[in-house]
C-alpha positions in Angstrom: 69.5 87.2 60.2 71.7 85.4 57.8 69.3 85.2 55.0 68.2 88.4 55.5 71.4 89.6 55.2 72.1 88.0 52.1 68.9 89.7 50.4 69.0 92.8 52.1 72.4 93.4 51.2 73.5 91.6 47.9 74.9 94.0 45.8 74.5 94.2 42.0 77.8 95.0 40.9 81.4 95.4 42.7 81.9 95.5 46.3 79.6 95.9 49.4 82.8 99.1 50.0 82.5 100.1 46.3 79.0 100.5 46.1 78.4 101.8 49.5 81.4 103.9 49.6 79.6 107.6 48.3 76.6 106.6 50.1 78.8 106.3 53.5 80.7 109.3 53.3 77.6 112.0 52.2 75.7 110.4 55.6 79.1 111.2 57.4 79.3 113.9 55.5 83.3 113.5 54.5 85.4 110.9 54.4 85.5 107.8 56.0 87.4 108.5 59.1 88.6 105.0 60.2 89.0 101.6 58.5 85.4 100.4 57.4 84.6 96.4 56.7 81.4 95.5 55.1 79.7 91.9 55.7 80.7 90.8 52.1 84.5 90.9 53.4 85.4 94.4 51.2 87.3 97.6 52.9 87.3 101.0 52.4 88.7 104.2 54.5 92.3 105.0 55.7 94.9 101.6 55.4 96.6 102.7 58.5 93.9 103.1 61.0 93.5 102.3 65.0 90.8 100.7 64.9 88.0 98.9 61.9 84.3 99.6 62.5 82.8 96.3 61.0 79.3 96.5 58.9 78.1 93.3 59.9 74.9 93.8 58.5 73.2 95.9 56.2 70.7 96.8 58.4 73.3 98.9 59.6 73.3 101.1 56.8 69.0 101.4 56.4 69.2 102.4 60.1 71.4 105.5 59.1 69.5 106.0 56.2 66.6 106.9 58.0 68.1 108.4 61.3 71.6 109.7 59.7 73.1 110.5 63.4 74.2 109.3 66.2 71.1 107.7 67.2 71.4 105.5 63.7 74.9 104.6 64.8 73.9 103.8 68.3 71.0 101.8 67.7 73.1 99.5 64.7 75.6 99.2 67.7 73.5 98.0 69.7 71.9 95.3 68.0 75.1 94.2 66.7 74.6 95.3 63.3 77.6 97.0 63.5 80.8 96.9 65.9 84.3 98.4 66.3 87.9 96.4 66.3 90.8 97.5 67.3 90.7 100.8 69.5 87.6 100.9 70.8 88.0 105.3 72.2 89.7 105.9 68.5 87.0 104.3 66.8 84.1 106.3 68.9 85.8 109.5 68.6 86.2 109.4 64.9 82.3 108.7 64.4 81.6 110.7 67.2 83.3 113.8 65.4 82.2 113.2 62.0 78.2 113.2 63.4 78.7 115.8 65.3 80.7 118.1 62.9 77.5 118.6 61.4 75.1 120.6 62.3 72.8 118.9 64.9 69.5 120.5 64.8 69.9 120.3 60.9 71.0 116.7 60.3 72.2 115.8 56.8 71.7 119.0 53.6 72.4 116.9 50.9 69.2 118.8 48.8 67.1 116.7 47.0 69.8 115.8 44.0 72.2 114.6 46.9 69.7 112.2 48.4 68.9 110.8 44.9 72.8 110.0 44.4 72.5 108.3 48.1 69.0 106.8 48.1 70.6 105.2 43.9 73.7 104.0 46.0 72.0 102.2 48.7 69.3 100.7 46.1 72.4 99.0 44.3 73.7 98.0 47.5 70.2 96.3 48.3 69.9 98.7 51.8 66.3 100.2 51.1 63.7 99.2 53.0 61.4 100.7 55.5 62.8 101.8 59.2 63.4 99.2 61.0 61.9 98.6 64.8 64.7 100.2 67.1 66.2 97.8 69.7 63.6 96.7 72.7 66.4 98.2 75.2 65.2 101.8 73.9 63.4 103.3 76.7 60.3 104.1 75.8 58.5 106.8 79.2 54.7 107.5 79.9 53.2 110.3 81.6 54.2 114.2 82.5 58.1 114.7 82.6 60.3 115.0 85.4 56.6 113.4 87.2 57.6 111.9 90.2 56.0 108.4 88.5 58.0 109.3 85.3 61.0 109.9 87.3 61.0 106.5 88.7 60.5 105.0 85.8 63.8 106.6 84.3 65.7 105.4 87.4 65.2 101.4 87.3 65.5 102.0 83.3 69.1 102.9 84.1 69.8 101.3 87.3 68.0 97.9 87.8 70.4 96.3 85.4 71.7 93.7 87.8 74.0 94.2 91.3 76.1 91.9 89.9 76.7 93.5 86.7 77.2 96.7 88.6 80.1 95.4 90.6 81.9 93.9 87.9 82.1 97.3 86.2 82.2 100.0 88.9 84.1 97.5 91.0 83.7 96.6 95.0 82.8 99.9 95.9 80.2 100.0 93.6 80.4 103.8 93.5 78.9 104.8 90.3 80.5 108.3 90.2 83.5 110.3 89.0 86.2 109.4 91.7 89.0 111.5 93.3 92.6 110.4 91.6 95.9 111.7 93.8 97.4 110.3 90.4 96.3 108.9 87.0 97.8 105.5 88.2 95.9 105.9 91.4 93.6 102.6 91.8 89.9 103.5 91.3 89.1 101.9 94.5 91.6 104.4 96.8 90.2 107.1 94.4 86.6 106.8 95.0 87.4 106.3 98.6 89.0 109.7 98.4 85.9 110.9 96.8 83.9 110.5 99.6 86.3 111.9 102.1 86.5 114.9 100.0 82.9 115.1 100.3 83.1 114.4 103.8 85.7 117.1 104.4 83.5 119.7 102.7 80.2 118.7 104.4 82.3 118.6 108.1 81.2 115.5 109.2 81.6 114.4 113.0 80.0 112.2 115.3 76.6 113.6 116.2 75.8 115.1 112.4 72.8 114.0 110.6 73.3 113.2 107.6 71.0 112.8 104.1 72.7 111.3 100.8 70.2 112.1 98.2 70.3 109.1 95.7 71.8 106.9 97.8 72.9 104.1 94.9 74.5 101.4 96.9 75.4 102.9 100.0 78.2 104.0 99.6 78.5 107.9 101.1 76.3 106.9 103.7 78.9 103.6 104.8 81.8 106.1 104.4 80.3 108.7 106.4 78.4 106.2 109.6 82.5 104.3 109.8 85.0 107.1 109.2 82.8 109.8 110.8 80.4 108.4 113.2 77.4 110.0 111.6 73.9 108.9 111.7 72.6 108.8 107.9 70.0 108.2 105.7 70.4 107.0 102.3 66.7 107.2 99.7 67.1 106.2 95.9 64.3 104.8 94.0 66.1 102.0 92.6 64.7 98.3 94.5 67.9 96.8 93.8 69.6 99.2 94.8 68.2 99.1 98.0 67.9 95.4 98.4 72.1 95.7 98.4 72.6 98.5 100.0 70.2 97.8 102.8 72.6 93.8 102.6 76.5 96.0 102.9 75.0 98.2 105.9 73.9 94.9 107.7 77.3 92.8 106.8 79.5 96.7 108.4 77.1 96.3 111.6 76.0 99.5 110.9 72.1 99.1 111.0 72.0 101.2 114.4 73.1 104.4 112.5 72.2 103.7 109.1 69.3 103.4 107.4 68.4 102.7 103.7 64.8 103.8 102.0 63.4 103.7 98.6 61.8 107.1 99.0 61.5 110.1 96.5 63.6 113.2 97.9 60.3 115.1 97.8 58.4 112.7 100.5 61.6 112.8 102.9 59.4 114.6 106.1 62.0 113.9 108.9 64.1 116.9 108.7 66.4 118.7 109.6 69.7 117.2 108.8 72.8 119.0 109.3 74.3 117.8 106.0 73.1 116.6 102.7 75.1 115.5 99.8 73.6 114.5 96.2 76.0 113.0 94.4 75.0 111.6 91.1 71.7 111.9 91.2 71.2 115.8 89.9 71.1 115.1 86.6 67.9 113.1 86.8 65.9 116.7 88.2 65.2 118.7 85.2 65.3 122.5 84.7 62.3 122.8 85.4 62.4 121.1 88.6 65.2 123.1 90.1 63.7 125.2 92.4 61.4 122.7 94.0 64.8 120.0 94.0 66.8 123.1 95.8 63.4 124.3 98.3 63.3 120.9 99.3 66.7 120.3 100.5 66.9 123.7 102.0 63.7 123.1 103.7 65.0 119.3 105.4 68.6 121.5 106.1 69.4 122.6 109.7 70.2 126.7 109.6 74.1 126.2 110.0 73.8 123.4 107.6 75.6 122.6 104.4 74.3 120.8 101.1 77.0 119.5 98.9 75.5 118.9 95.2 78.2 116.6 93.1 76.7 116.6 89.4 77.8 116.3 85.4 77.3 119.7 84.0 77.8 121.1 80.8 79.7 123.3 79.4 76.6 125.8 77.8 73.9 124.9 75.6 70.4 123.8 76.4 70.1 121.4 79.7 68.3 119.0 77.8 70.0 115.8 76.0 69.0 115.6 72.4 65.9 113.7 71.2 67.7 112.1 69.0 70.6 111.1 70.8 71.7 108.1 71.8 72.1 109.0 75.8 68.4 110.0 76.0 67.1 106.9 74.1 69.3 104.3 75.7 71.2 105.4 79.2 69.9 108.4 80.8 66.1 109.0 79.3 65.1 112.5 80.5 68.3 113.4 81.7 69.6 117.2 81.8 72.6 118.7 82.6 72.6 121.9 83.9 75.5 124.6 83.0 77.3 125.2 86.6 76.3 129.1 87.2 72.6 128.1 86.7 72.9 125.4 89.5 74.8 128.4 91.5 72.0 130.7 90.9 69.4 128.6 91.8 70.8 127.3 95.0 71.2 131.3 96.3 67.9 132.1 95.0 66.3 129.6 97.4 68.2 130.7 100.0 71.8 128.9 100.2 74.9 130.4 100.2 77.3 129.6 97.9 80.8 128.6 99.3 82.7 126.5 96.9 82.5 125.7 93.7 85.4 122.4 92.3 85.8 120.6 89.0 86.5 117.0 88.8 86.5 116.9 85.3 89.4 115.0 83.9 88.7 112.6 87.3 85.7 111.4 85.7 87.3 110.7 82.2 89.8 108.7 84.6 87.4 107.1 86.4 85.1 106.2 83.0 88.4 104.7 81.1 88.8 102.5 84.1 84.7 100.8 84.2 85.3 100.6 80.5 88.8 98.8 81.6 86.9 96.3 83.7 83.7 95.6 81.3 86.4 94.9 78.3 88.5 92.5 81.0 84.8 90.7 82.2 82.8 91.3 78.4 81.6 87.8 77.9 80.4 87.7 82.2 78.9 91.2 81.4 77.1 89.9 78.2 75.6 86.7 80.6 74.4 89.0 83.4 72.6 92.5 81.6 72.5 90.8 77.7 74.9 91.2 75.0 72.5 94.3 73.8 72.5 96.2 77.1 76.3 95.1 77.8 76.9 97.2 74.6 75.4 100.0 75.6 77.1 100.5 78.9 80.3 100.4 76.5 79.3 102.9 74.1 77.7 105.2 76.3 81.3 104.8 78.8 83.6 104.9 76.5 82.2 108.4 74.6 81.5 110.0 77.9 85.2 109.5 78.5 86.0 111.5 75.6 83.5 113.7 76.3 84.8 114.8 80.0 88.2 114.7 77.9 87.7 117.0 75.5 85.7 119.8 78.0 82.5 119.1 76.1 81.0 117.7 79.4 81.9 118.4 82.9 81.2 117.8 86.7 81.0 119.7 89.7 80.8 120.1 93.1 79.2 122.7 95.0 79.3 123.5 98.5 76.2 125.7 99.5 75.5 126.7 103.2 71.8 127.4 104.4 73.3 130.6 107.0 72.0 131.2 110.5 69.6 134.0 111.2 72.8 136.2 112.5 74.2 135.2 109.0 77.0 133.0 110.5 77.7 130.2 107.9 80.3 128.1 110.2 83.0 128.1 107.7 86.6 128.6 108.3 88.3 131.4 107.4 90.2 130.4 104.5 89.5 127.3 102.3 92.8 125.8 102.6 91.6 124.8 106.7 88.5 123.4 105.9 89.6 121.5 103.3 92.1 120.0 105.0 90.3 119.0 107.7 92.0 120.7 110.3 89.9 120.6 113.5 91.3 123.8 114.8 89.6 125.2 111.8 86.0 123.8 111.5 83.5 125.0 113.1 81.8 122.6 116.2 79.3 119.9 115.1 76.0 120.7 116.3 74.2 118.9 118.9 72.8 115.5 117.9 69.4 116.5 115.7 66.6 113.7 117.1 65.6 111.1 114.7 62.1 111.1 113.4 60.4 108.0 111.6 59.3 109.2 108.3 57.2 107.1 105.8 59.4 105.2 104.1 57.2 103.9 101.6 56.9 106.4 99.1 58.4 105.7 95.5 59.1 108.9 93.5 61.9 110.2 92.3 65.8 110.0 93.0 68.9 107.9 91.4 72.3 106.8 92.7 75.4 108.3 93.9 
């Protein structure tokens, strides 16, 4: 890399920062936002600045060359061709707004005299060159999307990463989902252990309830529910590793009697009904198109009487879709959509729920996100040993701009509480929300009698994620 980046990038006259400096700002289209250090030891950009983003490379600048977006940035990030001092969220931010303050669907309209200033700059700065490969993390799918094969093969891109890398970011919980803050100094374990409690709480869980957690991850609804509630539960993800622990922290509670882990798509789960189901997480991996069969399904395993809580990012409007060329769908959630909240409402009535609460936890999950970045940054050469320094750098981009994301309203998540009603249209809610929510028994309707257990195939590898 060393030699190449001697030849790649010698330039013939001034600076790496002088010569580069008009071909940076008309890809970023303004002006440098941040301090900027080239690989030859020259600056350019503000003096006073939070943070540096350091050229290390001049592959850097041919990846932006040819994808002049986020994707460039991301994929230079990720192999190290280019990296961020200082304040990592300032330094994100200010890329993150100077790509985006163009128009996306467009990319860069420079007009053909423009590029010839900016393909003249990078020549002198010895950046031209064909595109380079992207980095071998870049998930690469086969086959028909949102395919139940397909859809597998999105999950263990994201989530067979390691156990133990897991833990050391989303801590001992291993919850990895926007938590439940009392305050902003609340600790994220206490928080996401009042996350599932809300859940809990919403789904009236009691001893004799059935319960199905959709996208299991590590077990961790199902372990809240089967201690603090006395439930009987089923947890399906597709993720092996997943699993494989999960399956290990239900053994070490003594819970196997009332607990039981599968790797098993949500579509071949035959043993309904359940008198709850929550899906917390794992919603984002069912595309648009996917929505009514994802919503039949659940209502089909659901108990009349029954309630389905669906805990998912959302966005604000726009198309459900991630961008092809963004970073997300290339490197941490391929396929991925995020549904606007009133389309997830409308579906869930048009297959027969009914609607009963709709909540916000958006500025939880910006918490929640600024504290895994916390613990990567305070473990970062153990989390570059365990996933790879390439893949420990994605999982700190990717965190640390969804923080700002949830921040600044741009993304969002949110639970729904939907109800499958009884014939006579009784839905077993409370009166007013303020009982229910509470908990108070007075309020909440009776738990049904225990639902018998049925042995399903548990076999069946298709499609869900983690919660």
């Amino acid at each position: 890399m060393a030699t190449d980046n001697r030849r790649a990038g010698s330039v013939r006259t001034g600076s790496a920062a002088t010569v580069l400096e008009p071909v940076v700002t008309a890809l970023l289209g303004g002006k440098v936002p941040v301090a900027l250090r080239c690989w030859d030891g020259s600056t350019l950009g503000p003096e006073h600045s939070p943070c540096t983003v350091v050229v290390r490379s001049p592959r850097a600048l041919r990846r932006l060359l040819w994808a002049p977006n986020e994707l460039g940035l991301g994929r230079a990030y990720v192999a190290g061709e280019l990296d961020v001092e200082g304040d990592l969220f300032a330094g994100f931010a200010a890329l993150r707004d100077v790509v985006a303050a163009r128009d996306e669907h467009a990319g860069v309209r420079l007009g053909p005299s423009g590029w010839g200033k900016v393909l003249a700059g990078a020549a002198r700065a010895g950046v031209l060159g064909p595109p380079l490969p992207p980095p071998e993390q870049e998930a690469r799918l086969r086959g028909r999307r949102h395919s139940p094969a397909r859809d597998a093969a999105a999950v263990i891109h994201h989530y067979d990463v390691g156990n133990d890398f897991y833990r050391m970011v989303l801590g001992p919980s291993l919850t990895y989902s926007c938590a439940y803050f009392a305050t902003p100094e609340t600790p994220l374990e206490e928080a996401q252990e009042a996350k599932y409690e809300l859940i809990a709480t919403k789904l009236a869980l009691a001893p004799g309830i059935r319960l199905l957690d959709v996208g299991c991850g590590w077990g961790g609804m199902v372990l809240h529910a089967a201690r603090h509630h006395g439930v009987s539960a089923v947890g399906v993800t597709l993720s092996r590793e997943q699993a494989a622990l999960a399956r290990q922290r239900v053994a070490q509670a003594g819970l196997a009697d009332r607990v039981e882990i599968r790797i098993q798509d949500y579509r071949a789960v035959a043993d309904g009904p359940y008198d709850a189901i929550s899906s917390i997480g794992m919603f984002e991996h069912v595309g648009l198109a996917r929505l009514r069969e994802y919503f039949a399904v659940l209502h089909r395993l659901l108990r009349p009487g029954g309630r389905l809580l669906n805990h998912a990012i959302s966005r604000p409007s726009g198309r459900p879709r991630l961008d092809r060329r963004s970073f997300m769908e290339h490197y941490v959630f391929p396929d991925g959509e995020l549904h606007e909240v009133g389309t997830v409402v409308s579906s869930m009535q048009e297959l027969g729920f009914e609607v009963r609460d709709v909540e916000s936890l958006r500025e939880h999950y910006a918490l929640t996100l600024r504290r895994w970045v916390a613990n990567l940054e305070a473990g970062w050469d153990q989390a570059q040993t365990l996933a790879g320094p390439a893949r420990a750098r994605i999982w700190r981009l990717y965190m640390a701009a969804s923080a700002l994301n949830f921040e600044a309203g741009r993304t969002s998540v949110h639970q729904v509480l939907g109800v499958r009603p009884q014939g006579d249209g009784r839905s077993g809610m409370a009166l007013s929300r303020a009982q229910w929510l509470t908990g108070d028994p007075g309020a909440l309707a009776a738990p049904p009698p225990p639902t018998p257990a049925r042995t399903a195939d548990s076999g069946h590898v298709g499609a869900g994620a983690a919660g």
